[in-house]
GUDREN-778087 format. One record per atom (N, C-alpha, C): x, y, z. Coordinates in pm, whole numbers, plus 50000, padded with zeros to 5 digits. Atoms other than C-alpha are relative to their C-alpha. Example, Ala and Ser with C-alpha at 12.3 -4.5 7.8 and 13.67 -1.06 7.14 Angstrom:
BEGIN
500894988150000;512304955050780;500905012050000;499184988149994;513674989450714;499235010950073;
% end
This chain:
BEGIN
499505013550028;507994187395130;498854990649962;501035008750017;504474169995129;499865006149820;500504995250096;503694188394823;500844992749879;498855009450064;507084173594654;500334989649980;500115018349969;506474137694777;498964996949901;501815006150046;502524137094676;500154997849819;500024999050167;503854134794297;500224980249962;499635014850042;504984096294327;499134993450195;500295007149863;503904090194749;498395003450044;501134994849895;500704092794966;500535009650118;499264990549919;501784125295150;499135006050066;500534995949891;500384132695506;500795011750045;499474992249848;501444167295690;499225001750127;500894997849897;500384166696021;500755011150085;499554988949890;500134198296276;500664992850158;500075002849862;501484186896615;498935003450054;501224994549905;498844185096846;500695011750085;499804983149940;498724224096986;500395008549913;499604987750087;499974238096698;499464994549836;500274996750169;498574247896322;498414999150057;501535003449992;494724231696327;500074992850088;500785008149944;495374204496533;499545003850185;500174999749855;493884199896910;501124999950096;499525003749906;495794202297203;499964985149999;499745015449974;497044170997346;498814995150134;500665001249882;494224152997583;500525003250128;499574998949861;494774163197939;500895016549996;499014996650012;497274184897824;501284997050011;498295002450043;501074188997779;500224997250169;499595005749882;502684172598084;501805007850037;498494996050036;506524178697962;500834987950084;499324989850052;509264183997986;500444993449874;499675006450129;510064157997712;499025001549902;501335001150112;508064148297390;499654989250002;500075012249987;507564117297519;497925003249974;501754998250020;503354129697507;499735004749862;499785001150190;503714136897104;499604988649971;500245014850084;503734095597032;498754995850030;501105007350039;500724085597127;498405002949895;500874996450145;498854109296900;499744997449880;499805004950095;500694096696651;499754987549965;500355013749991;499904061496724;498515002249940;501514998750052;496234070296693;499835007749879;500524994350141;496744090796375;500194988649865;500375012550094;498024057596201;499264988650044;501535004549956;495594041796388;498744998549944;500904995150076;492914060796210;500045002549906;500084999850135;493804063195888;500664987649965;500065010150074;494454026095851;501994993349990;498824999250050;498444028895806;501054989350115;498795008849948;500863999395937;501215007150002;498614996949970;504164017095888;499575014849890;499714985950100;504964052295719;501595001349993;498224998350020;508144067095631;499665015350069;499914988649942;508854095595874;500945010349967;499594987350044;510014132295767;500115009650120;500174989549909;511134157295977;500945008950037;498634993749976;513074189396029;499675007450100;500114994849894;513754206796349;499594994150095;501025001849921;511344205096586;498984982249983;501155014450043;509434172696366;501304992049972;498505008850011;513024158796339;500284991850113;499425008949897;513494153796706;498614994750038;500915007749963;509764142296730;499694986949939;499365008250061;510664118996454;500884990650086;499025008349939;513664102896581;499704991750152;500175004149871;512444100496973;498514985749916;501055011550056;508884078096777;500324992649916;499215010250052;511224058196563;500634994150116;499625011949850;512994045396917;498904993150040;501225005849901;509754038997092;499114992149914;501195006850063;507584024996813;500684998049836;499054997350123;510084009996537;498884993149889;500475004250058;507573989896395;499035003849925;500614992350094;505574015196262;500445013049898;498984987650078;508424034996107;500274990449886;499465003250094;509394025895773;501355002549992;498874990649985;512014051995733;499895009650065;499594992149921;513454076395968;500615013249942;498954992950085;514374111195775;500175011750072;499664991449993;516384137695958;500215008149935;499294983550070;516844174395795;500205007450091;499264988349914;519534190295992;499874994750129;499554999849804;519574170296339;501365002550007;498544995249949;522404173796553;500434993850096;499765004649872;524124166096869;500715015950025;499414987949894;524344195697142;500084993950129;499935000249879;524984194397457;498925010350122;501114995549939;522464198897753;500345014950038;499594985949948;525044230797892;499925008349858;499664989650156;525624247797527;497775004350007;501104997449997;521204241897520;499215011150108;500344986149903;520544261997833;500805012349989;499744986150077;522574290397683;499405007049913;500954999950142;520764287197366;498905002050022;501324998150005;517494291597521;499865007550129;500164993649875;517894311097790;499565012449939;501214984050087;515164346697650;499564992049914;500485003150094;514454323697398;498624998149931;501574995650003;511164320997459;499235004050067;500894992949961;509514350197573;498574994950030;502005007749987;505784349297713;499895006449939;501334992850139;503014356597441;499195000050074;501515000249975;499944356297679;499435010449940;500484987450009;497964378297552;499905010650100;499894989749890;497954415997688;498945010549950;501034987550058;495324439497688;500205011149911;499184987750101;497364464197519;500564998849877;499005002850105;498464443597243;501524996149985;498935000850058;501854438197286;500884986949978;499305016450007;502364400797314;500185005449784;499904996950147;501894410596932;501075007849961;499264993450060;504464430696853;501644988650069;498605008849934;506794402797150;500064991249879;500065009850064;505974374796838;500965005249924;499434994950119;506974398596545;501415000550079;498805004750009;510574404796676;500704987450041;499525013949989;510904370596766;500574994249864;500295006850113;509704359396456;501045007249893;499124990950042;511934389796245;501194994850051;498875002949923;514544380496508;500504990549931;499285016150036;514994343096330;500695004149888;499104999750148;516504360196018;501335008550029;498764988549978;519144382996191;500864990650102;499165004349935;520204357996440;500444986550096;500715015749990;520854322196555;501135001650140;501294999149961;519974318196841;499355017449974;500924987550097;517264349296761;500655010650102;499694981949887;517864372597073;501604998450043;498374995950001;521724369897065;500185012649903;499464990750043;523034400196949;501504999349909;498725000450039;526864394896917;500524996549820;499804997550101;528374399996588;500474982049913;500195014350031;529284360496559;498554991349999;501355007650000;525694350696593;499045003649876;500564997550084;524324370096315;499794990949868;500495008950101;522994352696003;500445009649869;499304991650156;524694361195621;498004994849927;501335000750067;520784361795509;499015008249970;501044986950053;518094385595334;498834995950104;500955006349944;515224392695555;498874999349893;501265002350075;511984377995446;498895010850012;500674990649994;509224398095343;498894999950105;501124997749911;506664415695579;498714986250012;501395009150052;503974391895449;500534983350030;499625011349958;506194358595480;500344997750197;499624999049900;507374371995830;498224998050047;501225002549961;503404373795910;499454985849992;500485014849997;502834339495798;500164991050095;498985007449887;505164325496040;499165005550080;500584994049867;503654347296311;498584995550005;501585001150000;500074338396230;500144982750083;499515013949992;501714300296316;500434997550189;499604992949876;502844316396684;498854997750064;501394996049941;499604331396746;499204988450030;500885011049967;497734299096679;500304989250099;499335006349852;499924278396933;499845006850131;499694989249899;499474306997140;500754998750125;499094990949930;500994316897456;500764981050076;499335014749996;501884273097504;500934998549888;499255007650175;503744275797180;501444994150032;498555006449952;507074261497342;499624986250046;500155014449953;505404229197471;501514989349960;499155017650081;507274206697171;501155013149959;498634997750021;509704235097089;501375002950120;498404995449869;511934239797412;500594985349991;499635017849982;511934198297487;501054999049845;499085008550107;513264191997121;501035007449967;498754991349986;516214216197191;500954987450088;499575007549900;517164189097468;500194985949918;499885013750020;516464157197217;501404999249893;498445003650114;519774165696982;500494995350045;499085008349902;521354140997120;500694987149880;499525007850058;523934116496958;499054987550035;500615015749956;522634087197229;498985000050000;501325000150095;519084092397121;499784997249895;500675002450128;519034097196812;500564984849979;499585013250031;521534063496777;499154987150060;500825014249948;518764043096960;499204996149869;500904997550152;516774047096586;500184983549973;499115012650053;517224008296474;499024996949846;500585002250139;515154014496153;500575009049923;499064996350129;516584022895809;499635016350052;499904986249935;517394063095896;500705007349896;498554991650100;518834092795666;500295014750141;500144984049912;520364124195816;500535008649914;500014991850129;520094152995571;501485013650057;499474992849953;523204176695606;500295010549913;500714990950156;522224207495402;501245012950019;498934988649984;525194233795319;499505011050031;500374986949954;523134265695367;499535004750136;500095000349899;522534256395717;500775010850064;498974982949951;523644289495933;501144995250083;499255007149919;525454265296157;500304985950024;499925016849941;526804232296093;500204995250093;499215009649881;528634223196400;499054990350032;500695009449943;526024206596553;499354986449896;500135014250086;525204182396261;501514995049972;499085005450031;528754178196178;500524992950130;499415002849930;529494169796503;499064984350042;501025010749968;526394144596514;500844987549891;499105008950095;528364128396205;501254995450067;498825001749960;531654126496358;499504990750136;500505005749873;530164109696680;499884984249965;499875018250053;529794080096455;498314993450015;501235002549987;526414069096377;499714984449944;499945014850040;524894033696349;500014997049847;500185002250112;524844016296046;498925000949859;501285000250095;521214014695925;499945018949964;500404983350079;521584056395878;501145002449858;499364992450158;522544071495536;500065015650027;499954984249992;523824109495541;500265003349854;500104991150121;522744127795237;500285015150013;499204987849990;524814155395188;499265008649891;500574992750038;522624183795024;500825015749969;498974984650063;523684221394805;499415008650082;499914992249888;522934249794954;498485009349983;501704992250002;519384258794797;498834987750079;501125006349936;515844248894912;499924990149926;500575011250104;515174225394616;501114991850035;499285010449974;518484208994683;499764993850128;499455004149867;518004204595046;498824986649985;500675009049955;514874184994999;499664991649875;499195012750142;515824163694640;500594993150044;499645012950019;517884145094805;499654990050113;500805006549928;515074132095103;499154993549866;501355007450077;512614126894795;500834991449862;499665009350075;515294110494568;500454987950097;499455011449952;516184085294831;498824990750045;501475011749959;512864073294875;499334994849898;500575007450107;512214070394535;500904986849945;499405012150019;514854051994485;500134984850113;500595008449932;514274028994795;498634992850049;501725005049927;510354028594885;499264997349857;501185002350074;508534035594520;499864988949940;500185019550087;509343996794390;498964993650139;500595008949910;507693984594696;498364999550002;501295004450032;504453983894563;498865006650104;501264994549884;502943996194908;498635008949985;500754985950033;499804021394900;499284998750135;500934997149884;497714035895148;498734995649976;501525005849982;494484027595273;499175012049951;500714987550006;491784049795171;499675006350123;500204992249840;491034079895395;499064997850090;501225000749933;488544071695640;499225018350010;501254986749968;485564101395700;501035010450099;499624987549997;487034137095796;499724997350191;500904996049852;484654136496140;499754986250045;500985012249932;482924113596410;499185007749992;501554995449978;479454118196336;499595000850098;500445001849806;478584107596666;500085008450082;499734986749951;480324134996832;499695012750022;501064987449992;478124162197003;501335012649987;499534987850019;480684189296906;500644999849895;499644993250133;482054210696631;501864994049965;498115005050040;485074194796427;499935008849895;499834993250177;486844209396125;499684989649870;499735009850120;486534194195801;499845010149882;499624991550088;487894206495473;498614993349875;500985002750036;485224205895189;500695007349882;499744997250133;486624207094802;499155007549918;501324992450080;484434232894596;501015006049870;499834994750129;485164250094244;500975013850045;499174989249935;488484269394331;500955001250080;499135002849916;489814256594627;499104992150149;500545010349920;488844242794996;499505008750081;500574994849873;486474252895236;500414995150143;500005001049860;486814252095600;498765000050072;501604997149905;483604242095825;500874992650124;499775005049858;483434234596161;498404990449999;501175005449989;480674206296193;499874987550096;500465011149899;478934185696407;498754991949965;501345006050085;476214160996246;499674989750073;501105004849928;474984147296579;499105009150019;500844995049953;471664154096697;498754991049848;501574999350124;468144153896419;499605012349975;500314994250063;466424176196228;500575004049879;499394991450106;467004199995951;501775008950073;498944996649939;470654214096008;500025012549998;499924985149982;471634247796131;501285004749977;499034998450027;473974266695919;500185012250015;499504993349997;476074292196010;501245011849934;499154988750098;477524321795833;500115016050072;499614988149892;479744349195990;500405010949949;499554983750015;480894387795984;501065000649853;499294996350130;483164405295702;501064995550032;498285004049969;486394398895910;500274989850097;500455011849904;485134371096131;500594985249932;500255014650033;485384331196079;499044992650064;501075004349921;483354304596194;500094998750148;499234998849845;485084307096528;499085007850069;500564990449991;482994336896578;498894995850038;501135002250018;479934316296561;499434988650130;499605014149865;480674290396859;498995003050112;500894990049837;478664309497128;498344999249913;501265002750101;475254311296879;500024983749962;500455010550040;475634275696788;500144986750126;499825015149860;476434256597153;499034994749983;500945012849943;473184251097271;499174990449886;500985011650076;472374231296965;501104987349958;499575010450002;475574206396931;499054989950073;500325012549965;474444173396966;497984996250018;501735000049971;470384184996939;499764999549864;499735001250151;470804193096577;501454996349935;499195002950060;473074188996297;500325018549979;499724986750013;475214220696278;501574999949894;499104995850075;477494235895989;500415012050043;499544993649984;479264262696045;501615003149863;499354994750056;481214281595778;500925009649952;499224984650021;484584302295673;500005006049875;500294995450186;484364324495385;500864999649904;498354993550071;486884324095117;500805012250010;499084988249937;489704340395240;500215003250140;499664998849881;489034341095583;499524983850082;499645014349939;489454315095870;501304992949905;498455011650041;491584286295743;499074992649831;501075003150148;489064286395401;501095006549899;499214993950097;491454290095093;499685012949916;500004983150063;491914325594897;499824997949881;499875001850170;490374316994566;499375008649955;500904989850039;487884345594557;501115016949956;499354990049959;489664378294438;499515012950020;500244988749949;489444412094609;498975003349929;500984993650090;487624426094321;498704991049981;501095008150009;485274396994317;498805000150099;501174999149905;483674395394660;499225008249977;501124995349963;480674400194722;499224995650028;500765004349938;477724390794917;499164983149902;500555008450120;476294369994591;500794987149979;499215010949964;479494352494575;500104990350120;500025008749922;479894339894898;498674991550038;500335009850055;476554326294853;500324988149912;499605010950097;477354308394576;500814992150052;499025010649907;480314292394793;498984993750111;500795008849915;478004281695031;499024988649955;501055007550044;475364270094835;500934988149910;498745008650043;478344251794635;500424987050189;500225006849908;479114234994987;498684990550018;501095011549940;475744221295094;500374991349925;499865013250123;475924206494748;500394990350033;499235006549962;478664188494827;499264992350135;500415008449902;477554175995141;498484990549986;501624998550016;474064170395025;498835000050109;500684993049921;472414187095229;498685011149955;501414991250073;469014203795065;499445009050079;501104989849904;467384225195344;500585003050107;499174997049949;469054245695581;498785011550115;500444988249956;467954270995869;501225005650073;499024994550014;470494297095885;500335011350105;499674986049945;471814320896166;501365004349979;498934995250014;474034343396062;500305020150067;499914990049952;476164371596249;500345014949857;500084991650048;475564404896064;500434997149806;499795005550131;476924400195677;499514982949941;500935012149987;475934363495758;498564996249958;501295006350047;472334367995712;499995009649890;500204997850150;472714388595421;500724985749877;499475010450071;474894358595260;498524988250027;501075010649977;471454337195368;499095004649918;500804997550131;469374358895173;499865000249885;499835003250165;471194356294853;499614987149981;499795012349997;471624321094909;498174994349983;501504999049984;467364324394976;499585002049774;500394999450140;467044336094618;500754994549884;499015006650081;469764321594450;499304983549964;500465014449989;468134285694525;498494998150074;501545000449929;464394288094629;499944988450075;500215017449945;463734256594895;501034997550032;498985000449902;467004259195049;500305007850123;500134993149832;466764281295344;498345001750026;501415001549939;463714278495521;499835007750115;499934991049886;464604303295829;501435008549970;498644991349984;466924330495865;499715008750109;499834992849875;468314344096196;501035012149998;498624987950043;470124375396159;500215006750141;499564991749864;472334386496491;500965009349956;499354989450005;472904418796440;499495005649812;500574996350137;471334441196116;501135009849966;499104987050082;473414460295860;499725006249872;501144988950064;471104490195729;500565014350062;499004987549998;472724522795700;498865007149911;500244992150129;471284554395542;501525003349926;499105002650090;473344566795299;501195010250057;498484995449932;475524593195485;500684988150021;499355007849881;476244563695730;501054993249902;499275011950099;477434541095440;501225006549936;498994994750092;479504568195247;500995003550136;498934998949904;481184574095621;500824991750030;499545010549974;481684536795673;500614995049891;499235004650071;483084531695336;501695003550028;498824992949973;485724560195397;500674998850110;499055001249880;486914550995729;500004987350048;499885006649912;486094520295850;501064985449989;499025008350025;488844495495718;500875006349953;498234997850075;492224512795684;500534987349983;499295008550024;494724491595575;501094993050117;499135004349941;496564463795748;500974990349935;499685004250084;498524453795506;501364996250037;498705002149957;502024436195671;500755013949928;498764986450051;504844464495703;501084991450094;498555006549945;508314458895803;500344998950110;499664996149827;508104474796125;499264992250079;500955009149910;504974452296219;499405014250064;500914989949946;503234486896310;498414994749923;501525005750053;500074467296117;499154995450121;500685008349904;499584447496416;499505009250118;500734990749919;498934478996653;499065004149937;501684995050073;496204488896398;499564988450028;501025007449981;494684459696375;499264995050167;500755001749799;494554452896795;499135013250028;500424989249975;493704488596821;498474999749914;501375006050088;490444481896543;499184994850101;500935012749892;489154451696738;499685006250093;500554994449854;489474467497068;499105009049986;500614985750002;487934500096965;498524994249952;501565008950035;484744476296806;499355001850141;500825003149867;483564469497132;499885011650084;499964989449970;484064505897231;498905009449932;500754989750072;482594526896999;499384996049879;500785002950146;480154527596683;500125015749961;499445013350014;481704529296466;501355006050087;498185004149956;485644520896558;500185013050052;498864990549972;486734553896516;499255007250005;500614987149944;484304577696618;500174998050156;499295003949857;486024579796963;499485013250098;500934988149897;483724605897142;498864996050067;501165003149908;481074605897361;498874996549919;501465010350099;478604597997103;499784991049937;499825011550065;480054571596993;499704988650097;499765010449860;480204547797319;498734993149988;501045014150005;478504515397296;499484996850179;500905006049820;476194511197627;500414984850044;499965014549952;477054476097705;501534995750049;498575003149905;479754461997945;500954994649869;498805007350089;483204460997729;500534987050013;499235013849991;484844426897641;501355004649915;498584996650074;488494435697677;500464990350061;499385009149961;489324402697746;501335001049930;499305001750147;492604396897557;500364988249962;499655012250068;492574363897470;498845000349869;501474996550095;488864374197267;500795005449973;499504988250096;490644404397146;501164994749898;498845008250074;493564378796997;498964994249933;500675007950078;491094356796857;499365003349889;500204990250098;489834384396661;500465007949892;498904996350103;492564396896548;501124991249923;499275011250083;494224366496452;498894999149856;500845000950116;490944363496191;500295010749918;500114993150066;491124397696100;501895003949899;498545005150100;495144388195988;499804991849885;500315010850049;494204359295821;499705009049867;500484994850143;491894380395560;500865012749995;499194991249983;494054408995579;499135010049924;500714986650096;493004437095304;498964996549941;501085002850050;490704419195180;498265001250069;500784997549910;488694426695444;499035013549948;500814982750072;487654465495291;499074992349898;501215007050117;485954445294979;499104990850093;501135007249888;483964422695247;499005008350090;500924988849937;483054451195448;499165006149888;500794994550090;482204470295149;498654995649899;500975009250069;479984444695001;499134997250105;501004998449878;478174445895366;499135010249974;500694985850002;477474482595339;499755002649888;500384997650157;476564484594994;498884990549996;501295014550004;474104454594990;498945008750081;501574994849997;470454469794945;498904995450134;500315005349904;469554457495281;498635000050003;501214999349984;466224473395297;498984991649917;501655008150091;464684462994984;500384985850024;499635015649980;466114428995020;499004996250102;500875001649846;464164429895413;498424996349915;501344996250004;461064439195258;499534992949923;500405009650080;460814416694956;500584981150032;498935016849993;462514382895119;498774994050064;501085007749999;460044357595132;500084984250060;500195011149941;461234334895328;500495003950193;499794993349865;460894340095777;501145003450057;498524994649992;463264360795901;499945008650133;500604997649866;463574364596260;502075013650029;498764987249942;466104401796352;500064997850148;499714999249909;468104398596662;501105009150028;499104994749933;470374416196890;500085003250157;499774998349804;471604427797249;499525015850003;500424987849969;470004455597391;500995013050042;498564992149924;472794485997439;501034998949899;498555004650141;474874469197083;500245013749918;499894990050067;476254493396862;498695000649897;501565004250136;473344478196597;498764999250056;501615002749981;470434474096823;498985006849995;500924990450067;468784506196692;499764997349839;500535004350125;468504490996352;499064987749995;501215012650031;466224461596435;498435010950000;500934992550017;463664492496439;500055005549865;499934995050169;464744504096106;499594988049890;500055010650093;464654473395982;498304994749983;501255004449977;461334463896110;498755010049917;500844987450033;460034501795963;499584995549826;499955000150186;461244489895587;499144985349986;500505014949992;459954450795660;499244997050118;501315005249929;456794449295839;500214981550032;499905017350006;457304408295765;500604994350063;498885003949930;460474404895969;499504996550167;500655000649857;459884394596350;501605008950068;498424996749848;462444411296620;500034996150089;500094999349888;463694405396932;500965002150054;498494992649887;466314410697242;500544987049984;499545009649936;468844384297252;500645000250101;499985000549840;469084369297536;502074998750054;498795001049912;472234375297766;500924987350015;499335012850050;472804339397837;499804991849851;500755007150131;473114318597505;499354986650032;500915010850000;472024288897654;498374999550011;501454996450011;468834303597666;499405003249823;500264992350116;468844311697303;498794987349885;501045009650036;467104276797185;498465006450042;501974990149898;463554296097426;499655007049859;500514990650079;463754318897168;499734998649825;500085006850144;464994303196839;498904988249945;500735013550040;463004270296829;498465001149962;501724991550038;459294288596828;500045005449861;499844992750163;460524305896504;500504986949880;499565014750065;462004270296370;498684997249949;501405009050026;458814253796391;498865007549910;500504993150081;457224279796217;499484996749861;
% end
């Protein structure tokens, strides 16, 4: 819908706080209402300048809509339902009674497979885990890959993801929504699987200031006739928005997001530009994001200025690079494209494994832009190793119908921290160092390694293919090799050191807050 507005309006989507990008709610969720939703919203037109908006919203942003049009009319313009209703509180505790399963994560993976038939579930049946032959839905299911999208949307709310959806099961309410006393539409769309509950919100008799736009039975109709009623009411009014204020608080000793426009599409960083000095930028693994990088870059929020970067394609960094394109050279170039943008000229760079090879291109690509490079974790293969790791080490997780992708991919992750590599599952494989089978880490991992999905084999492969050695041996600018003693990789900071005399090594240290002791001697350098 934003996308459909932004042609004649200034069009904001915002995540609820807890779900998509944005933060949790301070303190946290309290409940059981959504009465802790409005004041976010207060402070989001707060901060971007905005006296009144015109509010949009279906479902879930319908009844968070309607309840912040009662409580705060004066910053509503317009009020636009798609598809409220009036239920009743007994019919609602039927309706949600299994409805929402726990997701905590489980060591075993299977909160992942509880999402997928949830998520699958919404096309076979309303409510989802009813069975009965009246509950079913006359509808095609969506494909593997759309069904994943949704689920990737789950995952990121994770195992709180009901906060704002159980409560706004409870706000369909006739005598709610009729407290609204600003101009209001209520969209009543024919392909809906179940009118009653809007028709019955109509029949209940609604105040005067609402308009019900009766909508056909496709997508384009349902939401033509929200964006023709605003053109025909709001676009004479001359109004415009304020310009956007700044992405970040500078001020702020910790890592925010901010999106960053480059040749293609948008980057994703995580940054924090308190502290002094030269800034420390971060660049992560083949199937990683900058998420990955959080633990390596603490102890310097708020001491330095820290970037932190997702690669095209992975994290929440747009997919403009294609498969056949990546490669280590490229995602330089995206980076070094970034600083640009920021202007930012001089950088010292730790990056986890593919990371500091993306620092070394970036080293020769632009002479006088990296001035240090920290590489945790080396990736130097002879050439068996490489022709083994081409052939096995990224099967495909490519959405399937059954959602059997998502046991490969948990099964992957977990097995990382097990064995080198993945799937050499014998005694000679076993990584010396205490496993992290947390599973909220093991979700966090595998939510990234969804994200880039197949594209992941060309990322890897552009790891293990990249001339590591001669690169070591001719890179001319300091380059300090790290790792944990016991890692699957920490026998290559000796290989590495054999081909590049020039390189320094060392153990990293256990705690990271100790990791400044070690980094800052090589800084000053």
């Amino acid at each position: 819908m934003a996308t459909r507005l932004a042609k004649n309006f200034t069009a904001i989507a915002v995540d609820t706080p807890g779900y998509g990008l944005s933060d949790p709610i301070p303190g946290g969720y309290r409940g059981p209402a959504l009465d802790d939703y409005l004041p976010p919203l207060v402070a989001l037109l707060d901060s971007l300048g905005i006296e009144k908006a015109a509010f949009y919203g279906n479902a879930t942003g319908a009844e968070i809509a309607h309840i912040f049009a009662a409580a705060h009319p004066d910053r509503v313009a317009v009020c636009m339902l798609d598809t409220a209703g009036d239920v009743s509180d007994e019919f609602v505790d039927t309706l949600t009674e299994g409805y929402f399963p726990d997701t905590t994560p489980r060591r075993d993976g299977g909160h992942l497979l509880t999402h997928w038939d949830m998520v699958r579930s919404l096309n076979l049946f309303a409510p989802w885990q009813f069975t009965k032959k009246e509950s079913r839905l006359p509808v095609d299911m969506p494909s593997p890959e759309n069904i994943q999208a949704k689920l990737l949307d789950y995952l990121r709310a994770g195992a709180n993801y009901a906060d704002a959806y159980k409560p706004a099961f409870y706000t369909a309410k006739h005598h709610l929504i009729s407290r609204v006393t600003v101009p209001a539409t209520l969209t009543r769309w024919a392909a809906k699987p179940d009118l009653t509950e809007v028709d019955d919100l109509i029949a209940a008799g609604l105040p005067d200031n609402f308009t019900v736009l009766h909508a056909g039975p496709t997508m384009d109709e349902r939401l033509a006739v929200s964006e023709q009623y605003l053109i025909d009411h709001y676009l004479s009014s001359g109004i415009t928005a304020p310009p956007h204020p700044d992405q970040i608080d500078e001020a702020a000793p910790r890592l925010q997001r901010m999106f960053i426009d480059v040749d293609g599409g948008q980057i994703m960083a995580r940054v924090c530009t308190a502290g002094v000095g030269r800034p420390i930028l971060g660049l992560h693994d083949p199937a990683g994001s900058s998420n990955r990088l959080a633990g390596l870059l603490a102890p310097y929020l708020g001491k330095r200025p820290v970037i932190a970067l997702d690669n095209p394609g992975n994290g929440d960094s747009d997919k403009f690079i294609s498969a056949g394109d990546i490669s280590t050279e490229s995602y330089a170039q995206c980076a070094i494209a970034v600083l640009e943008v920021l202007g930012v000229d001089e950088v010292d760079v730790i990056g986890r494994y593919s990371g500091g090879q993306v620092a070394m291109e970036m080293a020769a690509a632009k002479p006088g832009l990296v001035k240090h490079i920290v590489q945790a974790g080396v990736q130097i293969f002879t050439d068996d190793e490489r022709g083994d790791l081409l052939a096995n080490y990224t099967p495909s997780i490519a959405p399937r119908w059954d959602g059997g992708h998502l046991v490969t991919a948990w099964a992957i992750v977990r097995d990382m921290g097990l064995y080198w590599p993945w799937y050499n599952r014998t005694k000679d494989g076993v990584i010396q160092r205490d496993a992290n089978l947390d599973p909220d880490f093991l979700d966090s991992r595998v939510q990234d390694l969804l994200k880039v999905g197949d594209t992941y084999q060309n990322a890897y492969a552009a790891s293990f293919t990249y001339p590591m050695a001669n690169k070591l041996a001719t890179l001319d600018v300091p380059c300090l090799l790290i790792d944990w003693p016991g890692a699957a990789s920490y026998d290559r900071l000796a290989m590495a050191k054999g081909v590049a005399p020039n390189c320094v090594t060392a153990d990293m240290p256990e705690d990271l807050a100790e990791l400044p002791s070690l980094l800052d001697p090589f800084f000053a350098e």
